[in-house]
N, C-alpha and C positions, 0 to 999 in steps of 0.2 A: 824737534825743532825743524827738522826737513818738512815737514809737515805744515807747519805751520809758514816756511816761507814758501811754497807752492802756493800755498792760499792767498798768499797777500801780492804774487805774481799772476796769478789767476785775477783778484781781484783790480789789479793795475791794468789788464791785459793781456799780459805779458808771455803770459801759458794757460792755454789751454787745458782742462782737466776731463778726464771722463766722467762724467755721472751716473749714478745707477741706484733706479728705484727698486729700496728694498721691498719683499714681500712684508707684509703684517707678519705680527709673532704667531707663530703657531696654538691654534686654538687648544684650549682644557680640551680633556678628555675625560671622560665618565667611566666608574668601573666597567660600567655595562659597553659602552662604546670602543674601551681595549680588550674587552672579550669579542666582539664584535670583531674588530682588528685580526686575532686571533683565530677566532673560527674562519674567519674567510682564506687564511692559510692554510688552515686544517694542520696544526702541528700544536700539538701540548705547549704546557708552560716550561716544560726545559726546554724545547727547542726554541721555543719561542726566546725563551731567554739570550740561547748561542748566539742565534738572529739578530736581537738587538745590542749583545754587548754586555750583558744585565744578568745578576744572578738570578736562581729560579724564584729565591723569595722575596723579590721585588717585587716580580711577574705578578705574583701571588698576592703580594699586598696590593697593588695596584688594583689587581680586577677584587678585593673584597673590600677596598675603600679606604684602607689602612694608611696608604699614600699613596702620595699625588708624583706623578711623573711630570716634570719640567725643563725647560733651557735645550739642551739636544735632543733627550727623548722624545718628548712633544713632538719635535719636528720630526723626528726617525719614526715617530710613530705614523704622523700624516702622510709621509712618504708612503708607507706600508700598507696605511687603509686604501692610498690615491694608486699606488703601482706597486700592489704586492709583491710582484715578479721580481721588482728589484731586489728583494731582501733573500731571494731563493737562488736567483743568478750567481754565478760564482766569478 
């Protein structure tokens, strides 16, 4: 409800609101593109796993095609391919 009267004070005038252009969803990735991910960290698929939160047979199905990685991983993963370092920072 709070929500929704902001909006309709906003819309009057009355306040002001931040706006903030989200990024597009995070793009599919391909078996071959999360091994890709991967090697460029240079760390196996358990680590890999610790890394992103994710057990090792995720990791595993993912890069043999088994499933699909979605919703946050997607995004953890693109972070990973874009700034690997972040996923090694402590």
């Amino acid at each position: 409800m709070d929500g929704l009267h902001d909006a309709l004070a906003h819309a009057k005038g009355d306040r002001s609101l931040k706006t903030t252009v989200l990024p597009p969803p995070a793009p599919k990735l391909s078996p071959k593109a999360i091994r890709a991910v991967r090697d460029q960290l240079k760390v196996s698929q358990a680590v890999f796993g610790r890394l992103l939160n994710v057990p090792v047979i995720t990791v595993a199905k993912w890069e043999a095609g088994d499933r699909k990685p979605s919703g946050a991983a997607l995004r953890l993963l693109e972070i990973a391919k874009r700034s690997p370092e972040v996923l090694l920072s402590r």
